[in-house]
C-alpha positions as a Markdown table, in Angstrom:
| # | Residue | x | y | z |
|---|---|---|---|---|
| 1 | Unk | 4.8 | -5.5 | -5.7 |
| 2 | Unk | 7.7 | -7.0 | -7.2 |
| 3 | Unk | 9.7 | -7.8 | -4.3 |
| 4 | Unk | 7.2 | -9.8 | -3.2 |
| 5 | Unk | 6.6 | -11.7 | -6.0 |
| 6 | Unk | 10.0 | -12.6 | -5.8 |
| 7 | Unk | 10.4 | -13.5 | -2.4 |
| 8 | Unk | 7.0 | -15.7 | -3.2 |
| 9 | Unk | 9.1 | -17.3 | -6.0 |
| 10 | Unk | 12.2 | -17.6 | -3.9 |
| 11 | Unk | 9.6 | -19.7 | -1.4 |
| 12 | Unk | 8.6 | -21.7 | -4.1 |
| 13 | Unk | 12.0 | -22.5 | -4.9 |
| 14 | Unk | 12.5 | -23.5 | -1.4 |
| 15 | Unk | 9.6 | -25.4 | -1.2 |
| 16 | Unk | 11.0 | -27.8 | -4.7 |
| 17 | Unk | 14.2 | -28.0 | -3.5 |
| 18 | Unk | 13.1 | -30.0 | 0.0 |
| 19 | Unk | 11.6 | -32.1 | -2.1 |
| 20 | Unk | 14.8 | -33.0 | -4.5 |
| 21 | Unk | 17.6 | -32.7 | -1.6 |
| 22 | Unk | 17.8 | -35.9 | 1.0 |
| 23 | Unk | 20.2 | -33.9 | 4.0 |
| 24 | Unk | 17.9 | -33.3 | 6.8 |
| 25 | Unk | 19.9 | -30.1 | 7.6 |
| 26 | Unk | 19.2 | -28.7 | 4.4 |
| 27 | Unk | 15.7 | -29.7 | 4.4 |
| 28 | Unk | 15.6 | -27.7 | 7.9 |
| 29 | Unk | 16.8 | -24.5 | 7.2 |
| 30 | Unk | 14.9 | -24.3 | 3.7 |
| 31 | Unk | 11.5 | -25.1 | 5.9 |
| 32 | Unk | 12.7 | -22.2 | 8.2 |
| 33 | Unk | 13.3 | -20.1 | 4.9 |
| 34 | Unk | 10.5 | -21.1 | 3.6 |
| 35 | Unk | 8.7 | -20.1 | 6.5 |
| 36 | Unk | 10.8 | -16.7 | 7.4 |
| 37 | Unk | 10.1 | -15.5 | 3.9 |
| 38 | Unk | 6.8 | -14.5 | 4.0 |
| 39 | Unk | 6.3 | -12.7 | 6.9 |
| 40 | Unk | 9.3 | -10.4 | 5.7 |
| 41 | Unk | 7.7 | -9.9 | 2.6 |
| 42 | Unk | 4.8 | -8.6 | 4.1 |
| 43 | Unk | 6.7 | -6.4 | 5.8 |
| 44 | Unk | 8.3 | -4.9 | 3.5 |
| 45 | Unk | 5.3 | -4.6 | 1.0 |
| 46 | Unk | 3.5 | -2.5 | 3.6 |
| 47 | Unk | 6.2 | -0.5 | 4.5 |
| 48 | Unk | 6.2 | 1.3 | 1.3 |
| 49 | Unk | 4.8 | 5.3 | 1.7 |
| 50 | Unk | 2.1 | 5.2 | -0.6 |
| 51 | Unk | 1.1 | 9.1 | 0.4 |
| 52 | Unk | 1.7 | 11.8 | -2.3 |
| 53 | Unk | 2.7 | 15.2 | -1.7 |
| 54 | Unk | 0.2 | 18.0 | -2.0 |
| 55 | Unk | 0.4 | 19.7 | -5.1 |
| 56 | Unk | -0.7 | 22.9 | -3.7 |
| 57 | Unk | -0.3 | 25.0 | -0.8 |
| 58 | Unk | -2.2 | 24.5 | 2.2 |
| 59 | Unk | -3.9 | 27.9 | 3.5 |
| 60 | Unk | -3.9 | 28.6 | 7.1 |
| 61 | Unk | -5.8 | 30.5 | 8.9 |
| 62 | Unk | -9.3 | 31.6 | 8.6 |
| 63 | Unk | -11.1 | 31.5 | 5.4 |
| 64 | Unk | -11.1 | 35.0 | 3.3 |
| 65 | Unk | -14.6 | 36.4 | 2.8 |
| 66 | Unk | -16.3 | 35.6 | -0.2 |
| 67 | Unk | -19.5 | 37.1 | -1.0 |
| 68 | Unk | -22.6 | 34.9 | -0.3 |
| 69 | Unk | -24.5 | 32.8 | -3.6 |
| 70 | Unk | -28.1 | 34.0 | -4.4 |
| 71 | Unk | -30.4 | 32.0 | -6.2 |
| 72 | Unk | -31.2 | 35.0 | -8.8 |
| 73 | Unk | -34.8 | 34.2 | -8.7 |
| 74 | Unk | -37.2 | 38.2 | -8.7 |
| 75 | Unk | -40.9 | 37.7 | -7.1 |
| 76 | Unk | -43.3 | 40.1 | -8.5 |
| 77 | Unk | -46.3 | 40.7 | -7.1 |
| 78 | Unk | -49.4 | 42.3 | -9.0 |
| 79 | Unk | -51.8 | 44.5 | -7.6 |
């Protein structure tokens, strides 16, 4: 996130400095900066591996048995 804050800012910068310099050259490349900057930005924000690692092993295989739940609940009937 920081990265692209600062390329934002360095696009800012380019953007204020067309408007103070007067050679058309300069002008030109800072438009093409301007415009190159974001895209990389982009980029490079969603290039970051955002995935964690598991924190415990992953069991393979099938599942152990495990006795079944019951509800616990005794019906008595009364003659």
């Amino acid at each position: 996130m920081r990265n692209y804050l600062l390329a934002m800012a360095l696009r800012v910068v380019c953007f204020i400095l067309m408007i103070v310099i007067d050679d058309t050259v300069a002008r030109i490349v800072l438009i093409a900066i301007a415009g190159f900057v974001p895209g990389m930005a982009v980029l490079a924000a969603n290039a970051v591996d955002r995935r964690r690692q598991a924190t415990a092993p992953v069991e393979q295989g099938f599942p152990q048995e495990r006795p079944a739940l019951t509800d616990h609940r005794t019906i008595t009937v009364d003659d």
